[in-house]
Backbone atoms as SQL, in Angstrom:
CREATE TABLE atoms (id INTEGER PRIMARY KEY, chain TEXT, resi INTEGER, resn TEXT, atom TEXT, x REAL, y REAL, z REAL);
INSERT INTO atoms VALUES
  (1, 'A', 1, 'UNK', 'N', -1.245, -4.794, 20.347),
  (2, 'A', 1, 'UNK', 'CA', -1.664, -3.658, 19.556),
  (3, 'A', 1, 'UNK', 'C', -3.083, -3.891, 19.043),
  (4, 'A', 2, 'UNK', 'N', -3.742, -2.695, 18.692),
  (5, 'A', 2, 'UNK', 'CA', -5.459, -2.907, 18.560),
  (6, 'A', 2, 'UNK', 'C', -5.916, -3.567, 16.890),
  (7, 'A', 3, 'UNK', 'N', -4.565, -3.434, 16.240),
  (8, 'A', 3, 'UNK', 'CA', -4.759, -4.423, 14.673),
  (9, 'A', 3, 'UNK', 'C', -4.070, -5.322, 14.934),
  (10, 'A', 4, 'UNK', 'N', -3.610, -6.075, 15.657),
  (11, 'A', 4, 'UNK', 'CA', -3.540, -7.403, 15.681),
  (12, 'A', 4, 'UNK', 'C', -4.998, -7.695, 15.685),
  (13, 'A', 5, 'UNK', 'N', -5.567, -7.549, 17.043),
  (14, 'A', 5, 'UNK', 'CA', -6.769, -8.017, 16.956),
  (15, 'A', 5, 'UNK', 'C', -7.597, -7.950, 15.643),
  (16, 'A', 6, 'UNK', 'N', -7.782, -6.843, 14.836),
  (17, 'A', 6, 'UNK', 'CA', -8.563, -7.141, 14.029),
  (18, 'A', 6, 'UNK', 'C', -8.362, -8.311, 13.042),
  (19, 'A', 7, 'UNK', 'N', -6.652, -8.260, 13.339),
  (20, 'A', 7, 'UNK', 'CA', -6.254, -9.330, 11.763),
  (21, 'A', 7, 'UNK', 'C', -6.326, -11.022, 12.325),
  (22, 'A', 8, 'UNK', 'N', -5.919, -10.968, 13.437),
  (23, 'A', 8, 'UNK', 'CA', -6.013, -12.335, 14.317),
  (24, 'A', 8, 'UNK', 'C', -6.960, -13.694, 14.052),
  (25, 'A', 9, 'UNK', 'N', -7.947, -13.015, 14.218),
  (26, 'A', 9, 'UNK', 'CA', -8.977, -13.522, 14.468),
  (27, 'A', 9, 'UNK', 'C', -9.223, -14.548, 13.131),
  (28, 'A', 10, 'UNK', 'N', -9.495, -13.852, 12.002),
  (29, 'A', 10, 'UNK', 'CA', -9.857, -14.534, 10.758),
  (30, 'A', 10, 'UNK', 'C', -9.082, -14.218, 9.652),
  (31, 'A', 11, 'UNK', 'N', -7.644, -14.034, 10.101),
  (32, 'A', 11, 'UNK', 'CA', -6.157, -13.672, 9.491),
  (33, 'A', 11, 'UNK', 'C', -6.215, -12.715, 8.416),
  (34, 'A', 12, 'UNK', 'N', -7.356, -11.693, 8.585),
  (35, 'A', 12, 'UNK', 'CA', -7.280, -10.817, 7.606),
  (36, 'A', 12, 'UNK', 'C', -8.281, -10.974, 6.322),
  (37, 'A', 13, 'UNK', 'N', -8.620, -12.486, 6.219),
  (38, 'A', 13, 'UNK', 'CA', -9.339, -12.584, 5.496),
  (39, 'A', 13, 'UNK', 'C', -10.860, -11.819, 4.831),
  (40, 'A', 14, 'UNK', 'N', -11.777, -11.676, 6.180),
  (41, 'A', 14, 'UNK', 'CA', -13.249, -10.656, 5.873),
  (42, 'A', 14, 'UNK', 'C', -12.159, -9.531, 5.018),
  (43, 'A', 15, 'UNK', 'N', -11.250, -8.844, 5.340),
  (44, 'A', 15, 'UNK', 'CA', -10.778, -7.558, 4.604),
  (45, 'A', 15, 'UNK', 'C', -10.289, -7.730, 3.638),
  (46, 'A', 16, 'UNK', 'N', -9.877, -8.303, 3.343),
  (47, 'A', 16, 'UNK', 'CA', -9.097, -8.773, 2.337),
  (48, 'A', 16, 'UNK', 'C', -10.518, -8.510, 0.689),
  (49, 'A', 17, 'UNK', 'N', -11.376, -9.817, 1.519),
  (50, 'A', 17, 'UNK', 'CA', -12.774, -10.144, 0.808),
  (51, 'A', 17, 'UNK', 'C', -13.949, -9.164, 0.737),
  (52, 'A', 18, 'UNK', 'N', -13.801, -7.853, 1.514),
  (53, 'A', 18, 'UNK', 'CA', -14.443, -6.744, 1.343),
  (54, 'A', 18, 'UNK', 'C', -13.874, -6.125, 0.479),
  (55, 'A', 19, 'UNK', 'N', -12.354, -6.047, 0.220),
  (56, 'A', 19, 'UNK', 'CA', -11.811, -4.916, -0.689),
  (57, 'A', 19, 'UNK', 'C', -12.143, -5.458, -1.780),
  (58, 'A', 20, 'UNK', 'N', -11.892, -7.578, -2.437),
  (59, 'A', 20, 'UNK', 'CA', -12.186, -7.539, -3.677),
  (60, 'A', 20, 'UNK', 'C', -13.545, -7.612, -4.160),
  (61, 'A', 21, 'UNK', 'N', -14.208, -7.448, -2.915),
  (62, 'A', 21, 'UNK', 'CA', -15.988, -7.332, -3.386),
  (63, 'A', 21, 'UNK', 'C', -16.389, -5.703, -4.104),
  (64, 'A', 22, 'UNK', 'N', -15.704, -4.854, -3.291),
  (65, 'A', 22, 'UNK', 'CA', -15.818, -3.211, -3.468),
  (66, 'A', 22, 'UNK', 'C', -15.226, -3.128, -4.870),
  (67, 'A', 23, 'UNK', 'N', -13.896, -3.275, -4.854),
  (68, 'A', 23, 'UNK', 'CA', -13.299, -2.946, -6.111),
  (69, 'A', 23, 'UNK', 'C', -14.094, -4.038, -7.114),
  (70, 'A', 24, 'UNK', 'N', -14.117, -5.054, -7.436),
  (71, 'A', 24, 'UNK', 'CA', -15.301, -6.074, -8.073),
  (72, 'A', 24, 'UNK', 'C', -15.970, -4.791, -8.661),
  (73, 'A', 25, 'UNK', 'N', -17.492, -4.766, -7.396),
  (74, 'A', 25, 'UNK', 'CA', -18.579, -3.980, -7.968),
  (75, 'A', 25, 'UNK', 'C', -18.278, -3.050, -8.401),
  (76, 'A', 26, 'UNK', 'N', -16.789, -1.962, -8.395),
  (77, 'A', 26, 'UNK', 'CA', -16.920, -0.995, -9.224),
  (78, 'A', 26, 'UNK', 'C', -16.091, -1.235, -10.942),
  (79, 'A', 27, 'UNK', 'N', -15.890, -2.371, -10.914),
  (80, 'A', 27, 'UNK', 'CA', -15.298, -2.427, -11.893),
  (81, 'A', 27, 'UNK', 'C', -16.122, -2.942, -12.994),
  (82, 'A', 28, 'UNK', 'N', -17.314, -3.847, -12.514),
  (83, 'A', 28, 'UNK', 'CA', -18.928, -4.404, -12.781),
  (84, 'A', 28, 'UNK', 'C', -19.553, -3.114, -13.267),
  (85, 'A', 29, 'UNK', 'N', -19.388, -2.122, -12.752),
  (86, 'A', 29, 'UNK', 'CA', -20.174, -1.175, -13.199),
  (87, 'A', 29, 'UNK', 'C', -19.916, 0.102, -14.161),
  (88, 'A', 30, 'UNK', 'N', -18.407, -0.257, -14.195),
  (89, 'A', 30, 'UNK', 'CA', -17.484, -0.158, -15.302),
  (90, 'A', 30, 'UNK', 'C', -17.501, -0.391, -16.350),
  (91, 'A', 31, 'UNK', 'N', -18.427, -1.309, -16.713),
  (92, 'A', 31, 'UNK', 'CA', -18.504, -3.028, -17.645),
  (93, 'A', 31, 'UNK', 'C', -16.973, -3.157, -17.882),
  (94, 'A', 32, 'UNK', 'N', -16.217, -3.535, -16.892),
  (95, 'A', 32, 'UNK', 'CA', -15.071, -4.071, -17.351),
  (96, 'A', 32, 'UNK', 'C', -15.571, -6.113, -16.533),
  (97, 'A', 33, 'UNK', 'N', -15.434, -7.012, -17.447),
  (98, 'A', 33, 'UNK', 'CA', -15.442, -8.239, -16.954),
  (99, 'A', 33, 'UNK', 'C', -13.971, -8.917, -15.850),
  (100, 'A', 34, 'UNK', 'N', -13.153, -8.299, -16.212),
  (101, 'A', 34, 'UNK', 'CA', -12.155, -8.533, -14.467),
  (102, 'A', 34, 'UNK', 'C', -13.160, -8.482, -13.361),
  (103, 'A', 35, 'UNK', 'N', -14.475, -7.185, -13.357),
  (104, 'A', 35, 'UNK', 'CA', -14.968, -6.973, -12.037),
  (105, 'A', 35, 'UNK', 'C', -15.361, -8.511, -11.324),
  (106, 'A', 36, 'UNK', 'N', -15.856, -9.817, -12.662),
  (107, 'A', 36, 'UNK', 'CA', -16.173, -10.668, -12.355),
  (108, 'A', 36, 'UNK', 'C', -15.453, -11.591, -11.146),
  (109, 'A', 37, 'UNK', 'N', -13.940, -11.552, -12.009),
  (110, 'A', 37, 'UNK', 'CA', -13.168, -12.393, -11.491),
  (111, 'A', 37, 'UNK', 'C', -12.641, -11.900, -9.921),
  (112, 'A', 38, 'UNK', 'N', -12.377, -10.530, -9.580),
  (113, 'A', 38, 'UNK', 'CA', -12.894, -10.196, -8.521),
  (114, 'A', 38, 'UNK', 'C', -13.413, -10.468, -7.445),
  (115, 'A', 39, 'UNK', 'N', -14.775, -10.313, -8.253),
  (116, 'A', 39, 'UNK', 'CA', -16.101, -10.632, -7.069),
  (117, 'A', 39, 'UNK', 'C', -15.968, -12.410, -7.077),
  (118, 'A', 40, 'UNK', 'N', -15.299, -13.343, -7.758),
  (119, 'A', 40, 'UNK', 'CA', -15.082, -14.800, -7.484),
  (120, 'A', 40, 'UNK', 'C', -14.178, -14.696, -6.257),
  (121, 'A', 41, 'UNK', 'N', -13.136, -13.711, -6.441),
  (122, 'A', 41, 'UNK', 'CA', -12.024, -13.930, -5.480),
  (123, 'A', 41, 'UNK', 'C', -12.628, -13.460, -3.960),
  (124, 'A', 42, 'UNK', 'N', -13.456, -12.639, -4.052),
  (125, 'A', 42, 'UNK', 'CA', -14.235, -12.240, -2.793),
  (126, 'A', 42, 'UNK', 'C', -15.186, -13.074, -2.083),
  (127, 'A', 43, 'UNK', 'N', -15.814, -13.882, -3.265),
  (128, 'A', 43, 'UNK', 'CA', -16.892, -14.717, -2.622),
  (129, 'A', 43, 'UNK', 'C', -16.046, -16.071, -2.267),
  (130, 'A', 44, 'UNK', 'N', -14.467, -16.456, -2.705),
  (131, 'A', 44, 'UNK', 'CA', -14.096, -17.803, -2.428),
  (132, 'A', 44, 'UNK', 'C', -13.693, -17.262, -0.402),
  (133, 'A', 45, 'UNK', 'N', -13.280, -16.192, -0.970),
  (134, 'A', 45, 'UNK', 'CA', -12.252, -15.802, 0.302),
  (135, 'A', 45, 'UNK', 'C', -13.556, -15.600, 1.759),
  (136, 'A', 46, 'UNK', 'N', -14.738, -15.336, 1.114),
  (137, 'A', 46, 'UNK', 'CA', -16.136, -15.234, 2.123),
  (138, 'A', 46, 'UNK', 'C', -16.277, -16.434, 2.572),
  (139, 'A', 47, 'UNK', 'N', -16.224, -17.799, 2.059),
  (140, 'A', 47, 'UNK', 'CA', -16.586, -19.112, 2.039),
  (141, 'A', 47, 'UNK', 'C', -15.403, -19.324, 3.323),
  (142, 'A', 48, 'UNK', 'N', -13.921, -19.279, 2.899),
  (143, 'A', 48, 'UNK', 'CA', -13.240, -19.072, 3.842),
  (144, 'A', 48, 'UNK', 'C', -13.279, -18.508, 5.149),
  (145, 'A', 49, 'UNK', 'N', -13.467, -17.351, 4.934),
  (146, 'A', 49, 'UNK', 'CA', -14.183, -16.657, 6.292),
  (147, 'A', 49, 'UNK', 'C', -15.268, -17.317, 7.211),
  (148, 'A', 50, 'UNK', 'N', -16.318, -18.229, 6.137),
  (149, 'A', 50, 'UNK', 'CA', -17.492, -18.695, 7.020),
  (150, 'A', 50, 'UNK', 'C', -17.328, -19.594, 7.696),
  (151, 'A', 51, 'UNK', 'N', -16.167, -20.481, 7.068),
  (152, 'A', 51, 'UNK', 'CA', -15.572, -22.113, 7.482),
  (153, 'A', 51, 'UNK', 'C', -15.316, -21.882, 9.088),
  (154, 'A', 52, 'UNK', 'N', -14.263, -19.956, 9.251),
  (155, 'A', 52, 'UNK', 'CA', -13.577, -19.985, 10.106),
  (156, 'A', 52, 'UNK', 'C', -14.698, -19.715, 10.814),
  (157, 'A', 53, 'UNK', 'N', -15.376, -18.845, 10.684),
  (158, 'A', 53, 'UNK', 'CA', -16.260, -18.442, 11.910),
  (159, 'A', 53, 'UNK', 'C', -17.338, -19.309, 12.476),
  (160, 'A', 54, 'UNK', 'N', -17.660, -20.146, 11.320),
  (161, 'A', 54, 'UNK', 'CA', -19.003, -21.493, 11.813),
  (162, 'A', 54, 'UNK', 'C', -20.031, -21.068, 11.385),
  (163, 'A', 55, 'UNK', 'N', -20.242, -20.664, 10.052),
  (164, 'A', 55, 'UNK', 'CA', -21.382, -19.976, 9.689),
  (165, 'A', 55, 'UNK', 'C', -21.959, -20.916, 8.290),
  (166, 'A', 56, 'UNK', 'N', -22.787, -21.703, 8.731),
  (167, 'A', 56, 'UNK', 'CA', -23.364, -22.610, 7.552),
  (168, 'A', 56, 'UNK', 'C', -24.341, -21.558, 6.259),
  (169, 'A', 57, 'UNK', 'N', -25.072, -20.699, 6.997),
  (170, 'A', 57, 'UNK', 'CA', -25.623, -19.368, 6.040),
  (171, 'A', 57, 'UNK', 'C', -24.782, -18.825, 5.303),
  (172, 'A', 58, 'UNK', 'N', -23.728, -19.065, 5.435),
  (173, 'A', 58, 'UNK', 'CA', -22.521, -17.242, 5.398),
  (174, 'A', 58, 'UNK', 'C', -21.978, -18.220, 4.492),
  (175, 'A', 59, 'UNK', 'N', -21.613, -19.653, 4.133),
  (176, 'A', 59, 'UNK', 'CA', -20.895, -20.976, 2.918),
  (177, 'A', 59, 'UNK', 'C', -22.032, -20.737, 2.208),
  (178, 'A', 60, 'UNK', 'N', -22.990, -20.921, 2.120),
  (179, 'A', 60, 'UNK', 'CA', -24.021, -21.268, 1.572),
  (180, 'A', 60, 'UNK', 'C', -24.784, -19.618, 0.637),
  (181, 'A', 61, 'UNK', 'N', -24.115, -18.460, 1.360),
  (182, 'A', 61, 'UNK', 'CA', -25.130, -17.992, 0.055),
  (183, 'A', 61, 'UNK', 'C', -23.742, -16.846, -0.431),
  (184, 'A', 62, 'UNK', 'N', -22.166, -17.504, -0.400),
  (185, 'A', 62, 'UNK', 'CA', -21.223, -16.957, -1.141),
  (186, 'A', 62, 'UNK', 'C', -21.088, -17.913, -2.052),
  (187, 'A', 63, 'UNK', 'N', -21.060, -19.312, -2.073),
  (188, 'A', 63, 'UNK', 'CA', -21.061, -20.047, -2.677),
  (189, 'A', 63, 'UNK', 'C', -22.436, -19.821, -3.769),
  (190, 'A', 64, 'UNK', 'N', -23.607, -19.871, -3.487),
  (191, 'A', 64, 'UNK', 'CA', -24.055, -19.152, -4.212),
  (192, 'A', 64, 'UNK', 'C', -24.021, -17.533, -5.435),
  (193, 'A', 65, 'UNK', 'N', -23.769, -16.757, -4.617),
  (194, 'A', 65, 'UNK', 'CA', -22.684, -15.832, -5.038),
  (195, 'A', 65, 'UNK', 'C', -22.019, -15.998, -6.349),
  (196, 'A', 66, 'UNK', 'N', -20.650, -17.180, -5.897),
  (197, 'A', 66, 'UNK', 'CA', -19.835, -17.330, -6.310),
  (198, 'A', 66, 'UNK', 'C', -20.200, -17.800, -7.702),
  (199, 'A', 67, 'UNK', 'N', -21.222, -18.912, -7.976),
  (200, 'A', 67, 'UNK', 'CA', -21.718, -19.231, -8.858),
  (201, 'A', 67, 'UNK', 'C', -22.580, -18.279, -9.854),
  (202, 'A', 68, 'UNK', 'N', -23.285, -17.727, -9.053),
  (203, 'A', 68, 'UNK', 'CA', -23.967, -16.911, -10.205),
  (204, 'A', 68, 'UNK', 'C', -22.672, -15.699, -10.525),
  (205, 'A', 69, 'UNK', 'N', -21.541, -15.289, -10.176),
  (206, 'A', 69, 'UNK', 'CA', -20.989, -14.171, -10.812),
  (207, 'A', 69, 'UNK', 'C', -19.621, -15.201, -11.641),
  (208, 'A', 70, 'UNK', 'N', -19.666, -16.765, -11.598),
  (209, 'A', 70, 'UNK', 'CA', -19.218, -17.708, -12.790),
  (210, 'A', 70, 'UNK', 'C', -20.100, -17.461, -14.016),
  (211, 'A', 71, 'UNK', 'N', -21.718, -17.736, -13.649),
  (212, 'A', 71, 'UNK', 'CA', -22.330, -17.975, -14.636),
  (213, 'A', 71, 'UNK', 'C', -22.275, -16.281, -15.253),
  (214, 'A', 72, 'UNK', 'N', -22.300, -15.037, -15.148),
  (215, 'A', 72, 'UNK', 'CA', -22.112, -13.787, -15.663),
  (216, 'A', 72, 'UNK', 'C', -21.117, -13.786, -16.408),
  (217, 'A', 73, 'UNK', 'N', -19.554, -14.106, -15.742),
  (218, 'A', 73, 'UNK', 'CA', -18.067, -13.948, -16.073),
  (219, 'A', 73, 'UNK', 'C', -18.373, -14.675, -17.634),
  (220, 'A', 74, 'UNK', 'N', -19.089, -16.126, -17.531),
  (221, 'A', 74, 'UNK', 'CA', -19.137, -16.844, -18.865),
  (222, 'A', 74, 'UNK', 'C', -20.002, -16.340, -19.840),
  (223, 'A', 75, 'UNK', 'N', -21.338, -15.523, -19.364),
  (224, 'A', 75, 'UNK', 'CA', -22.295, -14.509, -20.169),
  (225, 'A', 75, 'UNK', 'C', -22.093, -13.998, -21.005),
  (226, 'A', 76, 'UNK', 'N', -20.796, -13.193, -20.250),
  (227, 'A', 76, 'UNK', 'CA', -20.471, -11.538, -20.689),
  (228, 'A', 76, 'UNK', 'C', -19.993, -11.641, -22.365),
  (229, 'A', 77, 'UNK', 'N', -20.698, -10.437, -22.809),
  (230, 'A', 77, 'UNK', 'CA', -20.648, -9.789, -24.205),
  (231, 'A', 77, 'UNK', 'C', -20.481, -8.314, -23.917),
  (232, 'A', 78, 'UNK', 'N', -19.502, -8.288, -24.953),
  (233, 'A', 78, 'UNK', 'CA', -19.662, -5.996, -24.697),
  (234, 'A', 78, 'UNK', 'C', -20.303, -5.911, -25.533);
């Protein structure tokens, strides 16, 4: 079937890590601070994704990412 393939490959993960990036940024722009924790869960699950695919760029600037939307999550003031 034609979604196996999509899920196969990198077990679902990129989608998974697009939805909590999307929902993230709208919740960021919300000012609700969950959006933070979110966009952590998106950028760990990206890191994942990069491991699988072989992408030393693609670890390297979610992990980045990941850190600067730690250092926000700990920022945040309403």
């Amino acid at each position: 079937m034609w979604y196996q393939q999509l899920f196969n490959q990198y077990y679902g993960i990129d989608y998974v890590a697009a939805l909590c990036a999307i929902i993230g940024m709208f919740y960021i722009g919300n000012k609700k601070r969950a959006g933070f924790t979110l966009y952590m869960l998106a950028t760990s699950l990206g890191i994942a994704f990069a491991i699988l695919a072989k992408s030393p760029p693609l670890v390297v600037t979610n992990t980045i990412m990941f850190s600067m939307n730690l250092r926000n999550f700990i920022k945040w003031k309403k």
